[in-house]
N, CA, C and O atoms as CSV, one atom per row, in Angstrom:
chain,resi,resn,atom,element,x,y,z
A,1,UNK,N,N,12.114,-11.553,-14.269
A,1,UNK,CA,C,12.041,-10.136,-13.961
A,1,UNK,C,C,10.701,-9.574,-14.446
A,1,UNK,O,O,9.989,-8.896,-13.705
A,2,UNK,N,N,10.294,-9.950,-16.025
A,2,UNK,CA,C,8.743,-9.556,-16.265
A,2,UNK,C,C,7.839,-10.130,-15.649
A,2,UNK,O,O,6.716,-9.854,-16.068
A,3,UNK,N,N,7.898,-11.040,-14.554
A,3,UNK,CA,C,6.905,-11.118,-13.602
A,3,UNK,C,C,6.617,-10.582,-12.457
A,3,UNK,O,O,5.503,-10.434,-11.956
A,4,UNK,N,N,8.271,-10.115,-11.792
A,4,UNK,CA,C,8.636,-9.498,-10.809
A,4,UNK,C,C,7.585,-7.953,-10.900
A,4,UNK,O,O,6.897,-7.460,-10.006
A,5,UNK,N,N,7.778,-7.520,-12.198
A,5,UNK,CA,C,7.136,-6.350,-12.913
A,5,UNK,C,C,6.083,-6.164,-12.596
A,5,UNK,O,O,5.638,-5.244,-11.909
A,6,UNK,N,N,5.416,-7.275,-13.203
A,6,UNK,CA,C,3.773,-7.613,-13.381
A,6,UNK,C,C,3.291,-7.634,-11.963
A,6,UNK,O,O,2.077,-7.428,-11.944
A,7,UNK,N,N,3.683,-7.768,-11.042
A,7,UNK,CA,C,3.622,-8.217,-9.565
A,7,UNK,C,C,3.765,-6.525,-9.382
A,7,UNK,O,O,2.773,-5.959,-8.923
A,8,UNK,N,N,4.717,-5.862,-9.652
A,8,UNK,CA,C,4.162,-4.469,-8.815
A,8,UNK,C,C,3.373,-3.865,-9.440
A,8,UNK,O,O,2.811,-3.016,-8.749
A,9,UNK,N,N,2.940,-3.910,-10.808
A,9,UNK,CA,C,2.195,-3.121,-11.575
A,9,UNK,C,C,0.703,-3.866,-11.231
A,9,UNK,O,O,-0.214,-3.246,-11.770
A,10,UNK,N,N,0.283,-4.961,-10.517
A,10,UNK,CA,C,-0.372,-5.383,-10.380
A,10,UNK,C,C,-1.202,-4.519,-9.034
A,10,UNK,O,O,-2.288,-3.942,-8.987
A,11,UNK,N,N,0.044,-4.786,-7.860
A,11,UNK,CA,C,-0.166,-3.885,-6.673
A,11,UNK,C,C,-0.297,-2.343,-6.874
A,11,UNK,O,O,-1.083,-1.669,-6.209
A,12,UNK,N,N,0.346,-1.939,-7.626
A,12,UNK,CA,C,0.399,-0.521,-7.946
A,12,UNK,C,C,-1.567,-0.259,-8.366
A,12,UNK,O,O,-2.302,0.548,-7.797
A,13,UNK,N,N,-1.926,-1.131,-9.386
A,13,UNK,CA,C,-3.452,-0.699,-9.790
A,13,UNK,C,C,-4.230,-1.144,-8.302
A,13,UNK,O,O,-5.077,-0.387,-7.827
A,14,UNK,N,N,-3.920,-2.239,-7.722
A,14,UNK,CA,C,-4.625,-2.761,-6.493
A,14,UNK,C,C,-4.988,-1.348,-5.590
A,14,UNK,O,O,-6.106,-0.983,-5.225
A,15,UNK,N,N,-3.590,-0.636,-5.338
A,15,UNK,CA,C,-3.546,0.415,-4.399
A,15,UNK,C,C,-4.431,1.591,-4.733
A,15,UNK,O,O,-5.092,2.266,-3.944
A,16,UNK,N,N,-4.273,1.782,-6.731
A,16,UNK,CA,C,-4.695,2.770,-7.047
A,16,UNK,C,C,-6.276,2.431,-6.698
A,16,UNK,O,O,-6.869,3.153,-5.896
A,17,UNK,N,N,-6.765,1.607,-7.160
A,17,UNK,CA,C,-8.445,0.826,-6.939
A,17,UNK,C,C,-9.118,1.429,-6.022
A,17,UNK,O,O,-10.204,2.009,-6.019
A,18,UNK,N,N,-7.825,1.081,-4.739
A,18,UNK,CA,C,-8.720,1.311,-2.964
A,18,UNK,C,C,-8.367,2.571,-3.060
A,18,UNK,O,O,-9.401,3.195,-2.822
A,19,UNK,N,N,-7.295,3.511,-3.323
A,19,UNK,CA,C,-7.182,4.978,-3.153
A,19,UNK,C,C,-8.470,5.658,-3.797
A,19,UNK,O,O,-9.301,6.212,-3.077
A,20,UNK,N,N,-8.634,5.580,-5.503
A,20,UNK,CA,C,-9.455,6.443,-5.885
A,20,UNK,C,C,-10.909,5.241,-6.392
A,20,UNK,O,O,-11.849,5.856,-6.894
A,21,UNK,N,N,-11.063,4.078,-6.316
A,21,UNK,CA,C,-12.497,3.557,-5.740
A,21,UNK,C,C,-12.667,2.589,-6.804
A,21,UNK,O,O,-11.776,2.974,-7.561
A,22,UNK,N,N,-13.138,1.715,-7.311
A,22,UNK,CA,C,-13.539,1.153,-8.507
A,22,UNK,C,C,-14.820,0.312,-8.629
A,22,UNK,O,O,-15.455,0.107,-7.594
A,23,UNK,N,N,-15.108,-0.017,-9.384
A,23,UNK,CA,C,-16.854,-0.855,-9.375
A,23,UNK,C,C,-16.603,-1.950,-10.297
A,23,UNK,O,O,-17.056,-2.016,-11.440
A,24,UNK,N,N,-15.645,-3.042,-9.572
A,24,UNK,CA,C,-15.624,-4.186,-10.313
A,24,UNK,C,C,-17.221,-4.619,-10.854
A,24,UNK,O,O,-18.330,-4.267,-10.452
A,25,UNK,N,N,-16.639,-5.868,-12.329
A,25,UNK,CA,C,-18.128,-6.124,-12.918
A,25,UNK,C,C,-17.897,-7.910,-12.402
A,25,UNK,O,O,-17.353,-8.715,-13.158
A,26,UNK,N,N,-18.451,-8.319,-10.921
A,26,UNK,CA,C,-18.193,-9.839,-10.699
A,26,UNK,C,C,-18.849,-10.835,-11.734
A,26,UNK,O,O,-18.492,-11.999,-11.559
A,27,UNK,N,N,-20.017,-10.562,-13.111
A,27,UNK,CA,C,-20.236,-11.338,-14.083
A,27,UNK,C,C,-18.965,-11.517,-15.165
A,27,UNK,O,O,-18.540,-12.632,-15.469
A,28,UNK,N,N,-18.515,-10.492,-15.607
A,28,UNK,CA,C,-17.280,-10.018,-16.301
A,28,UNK,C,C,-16.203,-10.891,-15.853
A,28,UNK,O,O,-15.775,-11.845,-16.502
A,29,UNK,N,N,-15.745,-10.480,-14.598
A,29,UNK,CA,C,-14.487,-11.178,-14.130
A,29,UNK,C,C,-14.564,-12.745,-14.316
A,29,UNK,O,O,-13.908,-13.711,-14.704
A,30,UNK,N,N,-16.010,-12.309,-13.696
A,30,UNK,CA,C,-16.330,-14.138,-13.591
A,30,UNK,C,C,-15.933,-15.271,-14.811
A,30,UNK,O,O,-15.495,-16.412,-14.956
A,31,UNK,N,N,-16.411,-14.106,-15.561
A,31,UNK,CA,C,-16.200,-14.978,-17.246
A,31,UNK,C,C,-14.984,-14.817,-18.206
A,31,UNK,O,O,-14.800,-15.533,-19.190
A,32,UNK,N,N,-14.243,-13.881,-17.842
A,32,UNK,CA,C,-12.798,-13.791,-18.466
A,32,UNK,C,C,-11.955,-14.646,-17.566
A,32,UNK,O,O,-11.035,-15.191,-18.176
A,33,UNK,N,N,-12.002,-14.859,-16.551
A,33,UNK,CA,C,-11.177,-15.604,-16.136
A,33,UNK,C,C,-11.178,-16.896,-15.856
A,33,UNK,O,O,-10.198,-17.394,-15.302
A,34,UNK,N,N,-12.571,-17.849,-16.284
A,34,UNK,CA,C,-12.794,-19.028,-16.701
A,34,UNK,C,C,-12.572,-19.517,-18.333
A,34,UNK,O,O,-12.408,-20.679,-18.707
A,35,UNK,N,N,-12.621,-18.131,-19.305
A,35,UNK,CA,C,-11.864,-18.375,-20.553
A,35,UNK,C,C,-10.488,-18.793,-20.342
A,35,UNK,O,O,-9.880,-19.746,-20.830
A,36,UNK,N,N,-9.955,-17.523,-19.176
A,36,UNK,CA,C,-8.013,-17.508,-19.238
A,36,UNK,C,C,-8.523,-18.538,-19.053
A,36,UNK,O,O,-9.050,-18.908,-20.102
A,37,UNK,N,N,-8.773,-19.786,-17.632
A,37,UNK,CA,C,-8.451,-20.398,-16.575
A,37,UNK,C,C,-8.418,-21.396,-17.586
A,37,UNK,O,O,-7.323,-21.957,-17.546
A,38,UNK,N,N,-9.258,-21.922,-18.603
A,38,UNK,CA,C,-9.456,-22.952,-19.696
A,38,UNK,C,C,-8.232,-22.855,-20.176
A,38,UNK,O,O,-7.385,-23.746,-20.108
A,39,UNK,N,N,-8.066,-21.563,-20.775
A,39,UNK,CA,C,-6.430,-21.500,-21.558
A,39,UNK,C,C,-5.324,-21.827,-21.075
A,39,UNK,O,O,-4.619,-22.500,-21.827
A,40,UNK,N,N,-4.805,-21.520,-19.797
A,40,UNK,CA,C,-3.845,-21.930,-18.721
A,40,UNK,C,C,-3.352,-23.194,-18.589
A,40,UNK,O,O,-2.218,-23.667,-18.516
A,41,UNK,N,N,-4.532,-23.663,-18.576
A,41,UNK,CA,C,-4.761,-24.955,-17.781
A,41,UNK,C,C,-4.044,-26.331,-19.061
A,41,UNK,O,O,-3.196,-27.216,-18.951
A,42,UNK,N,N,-5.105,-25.769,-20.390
A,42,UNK,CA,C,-4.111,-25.966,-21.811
A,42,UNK,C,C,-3.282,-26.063,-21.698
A,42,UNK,O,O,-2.846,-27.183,-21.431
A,43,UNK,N,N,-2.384,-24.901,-21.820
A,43,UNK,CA,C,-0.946,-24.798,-21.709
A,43,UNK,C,C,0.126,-25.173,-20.957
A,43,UNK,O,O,1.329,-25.231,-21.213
A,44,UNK,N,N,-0.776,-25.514,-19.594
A,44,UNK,CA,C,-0.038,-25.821,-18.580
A,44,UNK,C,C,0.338,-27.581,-18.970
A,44,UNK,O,O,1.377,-28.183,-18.702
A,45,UNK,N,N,-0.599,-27.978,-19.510
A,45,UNK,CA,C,-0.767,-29.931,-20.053
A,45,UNK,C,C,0.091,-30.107,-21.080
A,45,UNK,O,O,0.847,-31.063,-21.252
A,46,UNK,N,N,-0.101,-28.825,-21.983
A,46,UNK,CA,C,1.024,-29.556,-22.801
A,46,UNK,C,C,2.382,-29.240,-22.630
A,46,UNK,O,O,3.296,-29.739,-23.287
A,47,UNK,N,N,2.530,-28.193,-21.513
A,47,UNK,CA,C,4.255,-27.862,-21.330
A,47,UNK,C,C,4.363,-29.176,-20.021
A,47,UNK,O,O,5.372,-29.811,-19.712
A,48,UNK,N,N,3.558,-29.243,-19.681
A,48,UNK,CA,C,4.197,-30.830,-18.597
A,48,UNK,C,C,4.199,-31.950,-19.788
A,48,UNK,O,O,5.099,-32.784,-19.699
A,49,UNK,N,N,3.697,-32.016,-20.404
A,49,UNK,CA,C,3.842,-33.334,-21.621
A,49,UNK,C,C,5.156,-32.989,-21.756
A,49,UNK,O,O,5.754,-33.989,-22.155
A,50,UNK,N,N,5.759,-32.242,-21.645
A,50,UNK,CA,C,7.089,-31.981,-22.822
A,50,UNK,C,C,8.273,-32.332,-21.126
A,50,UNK,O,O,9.205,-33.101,-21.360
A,51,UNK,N,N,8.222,-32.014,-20.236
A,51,UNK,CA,C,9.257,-32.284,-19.333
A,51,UNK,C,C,10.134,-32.082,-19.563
A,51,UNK,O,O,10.607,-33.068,-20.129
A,52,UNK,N,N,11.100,-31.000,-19.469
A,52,UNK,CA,C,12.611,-30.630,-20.069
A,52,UNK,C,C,12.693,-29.875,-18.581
A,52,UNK,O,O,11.835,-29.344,-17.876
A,53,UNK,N,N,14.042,-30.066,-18.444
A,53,UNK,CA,C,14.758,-29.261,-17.237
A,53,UNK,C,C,15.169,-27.671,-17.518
A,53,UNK,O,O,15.761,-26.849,-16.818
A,54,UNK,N,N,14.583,-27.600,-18.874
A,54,UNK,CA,C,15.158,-26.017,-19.422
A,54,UNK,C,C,14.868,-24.905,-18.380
A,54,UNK,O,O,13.932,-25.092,-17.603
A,55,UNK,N,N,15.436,-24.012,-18.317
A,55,UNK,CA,C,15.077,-22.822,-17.517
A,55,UNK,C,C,13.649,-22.290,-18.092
A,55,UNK,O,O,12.639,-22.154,-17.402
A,56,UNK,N,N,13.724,-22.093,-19.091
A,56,UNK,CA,C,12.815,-21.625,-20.073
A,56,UNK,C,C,11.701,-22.260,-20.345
A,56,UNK,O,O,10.699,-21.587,-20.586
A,57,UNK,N,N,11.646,-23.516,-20.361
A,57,UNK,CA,C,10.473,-24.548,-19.991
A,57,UNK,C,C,9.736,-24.418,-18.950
A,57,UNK,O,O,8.514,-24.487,-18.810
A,58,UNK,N,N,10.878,-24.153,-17.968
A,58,UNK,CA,C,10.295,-24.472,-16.524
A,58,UNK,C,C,10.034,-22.865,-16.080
A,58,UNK,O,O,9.790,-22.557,-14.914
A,59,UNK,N,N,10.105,-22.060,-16.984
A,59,UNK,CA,C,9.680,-20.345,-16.520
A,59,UNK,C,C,8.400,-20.661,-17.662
A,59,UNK,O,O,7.402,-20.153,-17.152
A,60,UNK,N,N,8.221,-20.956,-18.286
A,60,UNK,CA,C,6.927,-21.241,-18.877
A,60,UNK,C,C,5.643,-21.842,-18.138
A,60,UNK,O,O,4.473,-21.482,-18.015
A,61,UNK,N,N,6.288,-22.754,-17.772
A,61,UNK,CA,C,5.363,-23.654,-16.664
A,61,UNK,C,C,4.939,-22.872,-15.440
A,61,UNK,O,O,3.763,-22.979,-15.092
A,62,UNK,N,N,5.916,-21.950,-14.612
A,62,UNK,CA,C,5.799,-21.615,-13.571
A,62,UNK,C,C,4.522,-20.118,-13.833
A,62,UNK,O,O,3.693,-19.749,-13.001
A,63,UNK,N,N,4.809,-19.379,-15.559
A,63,UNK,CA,C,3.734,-18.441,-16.273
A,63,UNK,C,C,3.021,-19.346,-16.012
A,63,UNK,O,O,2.935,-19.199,-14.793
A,64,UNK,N,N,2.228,-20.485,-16.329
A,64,UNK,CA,C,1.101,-20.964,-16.628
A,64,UNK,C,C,0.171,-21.248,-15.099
A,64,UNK,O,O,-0.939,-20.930,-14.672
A,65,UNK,N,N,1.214,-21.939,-14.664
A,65,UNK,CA,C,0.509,-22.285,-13.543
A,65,UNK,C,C,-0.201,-21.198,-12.900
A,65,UNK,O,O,-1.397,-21.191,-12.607
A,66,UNK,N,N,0.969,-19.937,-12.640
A,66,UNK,CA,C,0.562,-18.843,-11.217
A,66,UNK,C,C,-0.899,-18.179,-11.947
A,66,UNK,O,O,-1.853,-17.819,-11.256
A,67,UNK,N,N,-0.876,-18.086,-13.540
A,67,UNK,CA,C,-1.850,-17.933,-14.303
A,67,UNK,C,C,-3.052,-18.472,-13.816
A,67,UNK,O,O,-3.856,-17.780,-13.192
A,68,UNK,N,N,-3.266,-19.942,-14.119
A,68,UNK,CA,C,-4.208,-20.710,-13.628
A,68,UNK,C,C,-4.875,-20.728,-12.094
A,68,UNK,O,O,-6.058,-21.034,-11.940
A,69,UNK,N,N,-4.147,-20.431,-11.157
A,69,UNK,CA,C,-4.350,-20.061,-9.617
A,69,UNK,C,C,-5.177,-18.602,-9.918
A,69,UNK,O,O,-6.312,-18.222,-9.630
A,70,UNK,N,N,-3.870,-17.889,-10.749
A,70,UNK,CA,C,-4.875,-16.571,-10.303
A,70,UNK,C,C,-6.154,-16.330,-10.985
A,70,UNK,O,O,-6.917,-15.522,-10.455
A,71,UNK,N,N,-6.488,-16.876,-12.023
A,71,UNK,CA,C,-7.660,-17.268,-12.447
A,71,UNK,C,C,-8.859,-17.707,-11.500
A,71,UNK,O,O,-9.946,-17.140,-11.614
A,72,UNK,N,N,-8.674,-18.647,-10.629
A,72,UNK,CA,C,-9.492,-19.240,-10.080
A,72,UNK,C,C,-9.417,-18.432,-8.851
A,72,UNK,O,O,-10.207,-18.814,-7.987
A,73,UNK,N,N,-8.574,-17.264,-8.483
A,73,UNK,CA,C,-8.670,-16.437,-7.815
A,73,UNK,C,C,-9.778,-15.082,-7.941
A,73,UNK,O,O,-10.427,-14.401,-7.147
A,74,UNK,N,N,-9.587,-15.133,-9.317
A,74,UNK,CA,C,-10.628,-13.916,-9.887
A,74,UNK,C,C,-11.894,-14.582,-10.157
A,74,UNK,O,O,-12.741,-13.756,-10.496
A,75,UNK,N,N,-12.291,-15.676,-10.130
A,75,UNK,CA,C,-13.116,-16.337,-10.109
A,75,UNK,C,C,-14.509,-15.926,-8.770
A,75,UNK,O,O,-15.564,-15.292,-8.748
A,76,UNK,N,N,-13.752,-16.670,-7.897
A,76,UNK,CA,C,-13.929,-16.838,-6.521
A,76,UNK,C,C,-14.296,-14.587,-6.163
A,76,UNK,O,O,-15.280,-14.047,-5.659
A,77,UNK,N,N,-13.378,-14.147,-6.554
A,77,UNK,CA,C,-13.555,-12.931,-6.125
A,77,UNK,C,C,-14.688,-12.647,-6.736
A,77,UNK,O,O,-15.465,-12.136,-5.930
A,78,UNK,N,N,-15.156,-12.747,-7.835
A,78,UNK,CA,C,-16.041,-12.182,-9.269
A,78,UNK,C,C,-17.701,-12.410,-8.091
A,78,UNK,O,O,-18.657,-11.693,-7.794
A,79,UNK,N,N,-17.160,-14.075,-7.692
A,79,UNK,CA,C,-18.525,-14.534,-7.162
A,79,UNK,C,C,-18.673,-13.538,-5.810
A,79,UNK,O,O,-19.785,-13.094,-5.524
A,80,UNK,N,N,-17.625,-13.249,-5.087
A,80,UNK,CA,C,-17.900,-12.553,-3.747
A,80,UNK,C,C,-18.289,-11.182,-4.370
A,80,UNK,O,O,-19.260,-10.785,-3.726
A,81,UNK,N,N,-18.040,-10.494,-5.108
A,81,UNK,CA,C,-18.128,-9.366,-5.496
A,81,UNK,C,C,-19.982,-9.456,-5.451
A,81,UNK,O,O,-20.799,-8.859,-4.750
A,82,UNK,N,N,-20.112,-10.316,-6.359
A,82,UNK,CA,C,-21.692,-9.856,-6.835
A,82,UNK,C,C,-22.759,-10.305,-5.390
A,82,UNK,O,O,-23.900,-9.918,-5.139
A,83,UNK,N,N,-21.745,-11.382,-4.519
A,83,UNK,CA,C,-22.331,-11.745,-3.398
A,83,UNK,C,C,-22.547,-10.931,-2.088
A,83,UNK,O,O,-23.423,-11.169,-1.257
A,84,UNK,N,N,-21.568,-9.881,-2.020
A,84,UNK,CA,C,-21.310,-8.640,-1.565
A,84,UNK,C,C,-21.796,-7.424,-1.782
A,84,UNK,O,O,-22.049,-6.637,-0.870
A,85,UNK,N,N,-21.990,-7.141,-3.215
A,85,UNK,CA,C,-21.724,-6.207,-3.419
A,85,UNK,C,C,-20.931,-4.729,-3.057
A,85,UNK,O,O,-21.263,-3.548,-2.957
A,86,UNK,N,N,-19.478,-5.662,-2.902
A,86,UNK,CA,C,-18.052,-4.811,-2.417
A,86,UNK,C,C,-17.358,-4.584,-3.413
A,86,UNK,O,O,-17.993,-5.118,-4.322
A,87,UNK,N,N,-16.568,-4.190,-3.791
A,87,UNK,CA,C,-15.432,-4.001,-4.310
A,87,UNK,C,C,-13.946,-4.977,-3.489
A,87,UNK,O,O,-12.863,-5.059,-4.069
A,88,UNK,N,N,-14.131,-5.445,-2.488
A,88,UNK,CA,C,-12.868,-5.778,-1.657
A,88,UNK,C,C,-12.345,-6.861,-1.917
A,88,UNK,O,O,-11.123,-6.963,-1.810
A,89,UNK,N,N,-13.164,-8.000,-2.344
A,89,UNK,CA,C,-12.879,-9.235,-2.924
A,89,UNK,C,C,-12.382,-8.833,-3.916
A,89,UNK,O,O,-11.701,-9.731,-4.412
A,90,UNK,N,N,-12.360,-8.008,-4.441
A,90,UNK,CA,C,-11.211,-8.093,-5.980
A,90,UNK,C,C,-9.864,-7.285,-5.387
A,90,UNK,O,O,-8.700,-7.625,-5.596
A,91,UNK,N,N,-10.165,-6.501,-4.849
A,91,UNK,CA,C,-8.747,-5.762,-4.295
A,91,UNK,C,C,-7.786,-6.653,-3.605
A,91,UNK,O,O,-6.561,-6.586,-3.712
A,92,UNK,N,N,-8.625,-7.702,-2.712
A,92,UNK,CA,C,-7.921,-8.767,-2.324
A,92,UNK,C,C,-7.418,-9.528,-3.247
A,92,UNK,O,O,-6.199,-9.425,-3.383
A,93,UNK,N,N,-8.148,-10.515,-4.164
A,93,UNK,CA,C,-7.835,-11.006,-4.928
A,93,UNK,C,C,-6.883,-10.534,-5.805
A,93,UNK,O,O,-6.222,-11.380,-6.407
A,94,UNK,N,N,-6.628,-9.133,-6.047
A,94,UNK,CA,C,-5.364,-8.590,-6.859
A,94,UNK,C,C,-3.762,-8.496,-5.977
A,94,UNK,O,O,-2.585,-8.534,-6.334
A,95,UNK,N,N,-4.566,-8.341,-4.506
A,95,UNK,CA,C,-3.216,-8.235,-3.759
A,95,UNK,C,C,-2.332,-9.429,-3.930
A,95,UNK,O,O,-1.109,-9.402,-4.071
A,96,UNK,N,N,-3.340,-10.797,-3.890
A,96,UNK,CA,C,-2.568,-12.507,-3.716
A,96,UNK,C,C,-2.460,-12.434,-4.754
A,96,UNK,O,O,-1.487,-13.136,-5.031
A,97,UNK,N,N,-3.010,-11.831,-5.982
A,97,UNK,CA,C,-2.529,-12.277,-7.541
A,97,UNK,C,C,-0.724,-11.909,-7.499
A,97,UNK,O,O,0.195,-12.693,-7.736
A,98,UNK,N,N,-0.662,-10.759,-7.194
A,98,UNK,CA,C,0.637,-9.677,-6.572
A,98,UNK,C,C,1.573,-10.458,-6.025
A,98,UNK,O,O,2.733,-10.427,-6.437
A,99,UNK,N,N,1.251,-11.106,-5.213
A,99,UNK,CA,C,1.924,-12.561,-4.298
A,99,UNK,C,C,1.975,-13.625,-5.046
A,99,UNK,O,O,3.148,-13.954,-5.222
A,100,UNK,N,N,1.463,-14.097,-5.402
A,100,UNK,CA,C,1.936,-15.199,-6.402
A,100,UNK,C,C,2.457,-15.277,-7.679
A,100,UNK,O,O,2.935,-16.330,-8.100
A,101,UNK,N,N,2.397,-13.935,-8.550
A,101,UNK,CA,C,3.350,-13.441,-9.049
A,101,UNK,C,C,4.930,-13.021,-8.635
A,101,UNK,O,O,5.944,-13.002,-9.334
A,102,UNK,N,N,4.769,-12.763,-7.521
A,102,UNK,CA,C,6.486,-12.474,-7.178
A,102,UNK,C,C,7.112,-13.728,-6.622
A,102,UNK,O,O,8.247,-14.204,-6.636
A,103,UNK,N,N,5.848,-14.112,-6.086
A,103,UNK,CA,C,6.889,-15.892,-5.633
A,103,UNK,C,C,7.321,-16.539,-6.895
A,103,UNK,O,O,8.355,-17.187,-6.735
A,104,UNK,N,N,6.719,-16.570,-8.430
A,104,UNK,CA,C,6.833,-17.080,-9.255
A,104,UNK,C,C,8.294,-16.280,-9.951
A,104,UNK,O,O,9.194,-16.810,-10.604
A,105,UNK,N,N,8.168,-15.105,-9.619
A,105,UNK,CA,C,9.204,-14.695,-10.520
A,105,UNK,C,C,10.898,-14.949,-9.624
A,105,UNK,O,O,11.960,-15.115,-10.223
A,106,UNK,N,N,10.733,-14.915,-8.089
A,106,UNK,CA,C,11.668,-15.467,-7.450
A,106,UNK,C,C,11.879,-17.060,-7.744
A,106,UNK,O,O,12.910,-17.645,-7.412
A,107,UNK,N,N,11.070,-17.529,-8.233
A,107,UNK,CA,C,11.414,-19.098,-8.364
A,107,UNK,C,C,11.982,-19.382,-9.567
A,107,UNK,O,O,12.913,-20.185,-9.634
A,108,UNK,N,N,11.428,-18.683,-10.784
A,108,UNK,CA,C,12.331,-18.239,-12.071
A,108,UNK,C,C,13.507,-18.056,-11.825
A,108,UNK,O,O,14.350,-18.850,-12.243
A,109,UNK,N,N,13.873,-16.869,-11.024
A,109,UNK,CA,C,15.279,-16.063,-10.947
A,109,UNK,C,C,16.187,-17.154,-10.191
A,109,UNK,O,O,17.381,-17.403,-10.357
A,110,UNK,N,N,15.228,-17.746,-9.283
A,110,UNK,CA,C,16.445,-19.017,-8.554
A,110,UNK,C,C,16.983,-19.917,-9.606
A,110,UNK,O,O,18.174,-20.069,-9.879
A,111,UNK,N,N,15.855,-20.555,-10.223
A,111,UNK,CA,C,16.520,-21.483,-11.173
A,111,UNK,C,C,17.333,-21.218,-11.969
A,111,UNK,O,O,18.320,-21.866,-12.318
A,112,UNK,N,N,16.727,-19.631,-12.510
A,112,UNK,CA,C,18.307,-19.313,-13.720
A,112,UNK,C,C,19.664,-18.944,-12.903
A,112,UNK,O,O,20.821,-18.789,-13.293
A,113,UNK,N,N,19.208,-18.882,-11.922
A,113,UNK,CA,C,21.042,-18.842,-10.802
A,113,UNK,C,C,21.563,-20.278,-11.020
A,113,UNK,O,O,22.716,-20.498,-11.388
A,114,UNK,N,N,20.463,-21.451,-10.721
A,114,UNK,CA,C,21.000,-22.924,-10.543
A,114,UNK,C,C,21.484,-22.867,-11.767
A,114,UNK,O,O,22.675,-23.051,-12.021
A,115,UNK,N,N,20.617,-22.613,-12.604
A,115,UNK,CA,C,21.435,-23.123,-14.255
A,115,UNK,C,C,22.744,-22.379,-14.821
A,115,UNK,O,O,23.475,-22.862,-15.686
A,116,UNK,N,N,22.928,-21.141,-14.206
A,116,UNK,CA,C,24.204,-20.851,-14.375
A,116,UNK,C,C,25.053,-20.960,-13.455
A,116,UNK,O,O,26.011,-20.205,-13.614
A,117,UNK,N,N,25.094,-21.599,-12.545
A,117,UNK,CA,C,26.170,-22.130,-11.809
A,117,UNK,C,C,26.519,-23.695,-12.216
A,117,UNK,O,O,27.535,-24.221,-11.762
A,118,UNK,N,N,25.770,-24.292,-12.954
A,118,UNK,CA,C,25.920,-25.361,-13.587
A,118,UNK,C,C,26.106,-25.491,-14.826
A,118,UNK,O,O,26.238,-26.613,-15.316
């Protein structure tokens, strides 16, 4: 559900961005999200080292990963931004962040259905 969250509060700033305007910094982005993307990517190695069928494991894993994507999403945008000089590559890039956050949090919510029906 706190991803489900994060996914509209994500779209919600996306919308606010293009409504009232913003001046992404594509060096900035560029570089916070190759720190996250390092960190992610961490986390993501050692929660697959561990392999447990837990719900909770596997909602950890599914945080890390959509993490790591959207990283390399803000990445890619950071570079169009400064290549552009638009703003739209990040608005985009926040919309699919938005999207792959809610697919993640539907894939959470499925599994904790499987695990309590079992």
């Amino acid at each position: 559900v706190m991803l489900l969250l994060f996914a509209v509060a994500v779209m919600a700033d996306v919308v606010r961005r293009w409504l009232y305007g913003a001046e992404p910094l594509g060096p900035v982005m560029m570089g916070l999200a190759l720190v996250a993307a390092v960190i992610n990517l961490w986390c993501l190695v050692l929660l697959r080292r561990m392999r447990s069928d837990d719900v909770n494991m596997k909602a950890a894993e599914t945080f890390s990963f959509n993490d790591f994507i959207s990283n390399g999403g803000v990445i890619v945008a950071g570079a169009l931004v400064l290549w552009l000089g638009s703003p739209w590559p990040d608005l985009v890039a926040g919309a699919l962040i938005a999207v792959v956050a809610s697919l993640g949090g539907v894939e959470i919510l499925r599994n904790v259905r499987q695990e309590v029906r079992t």
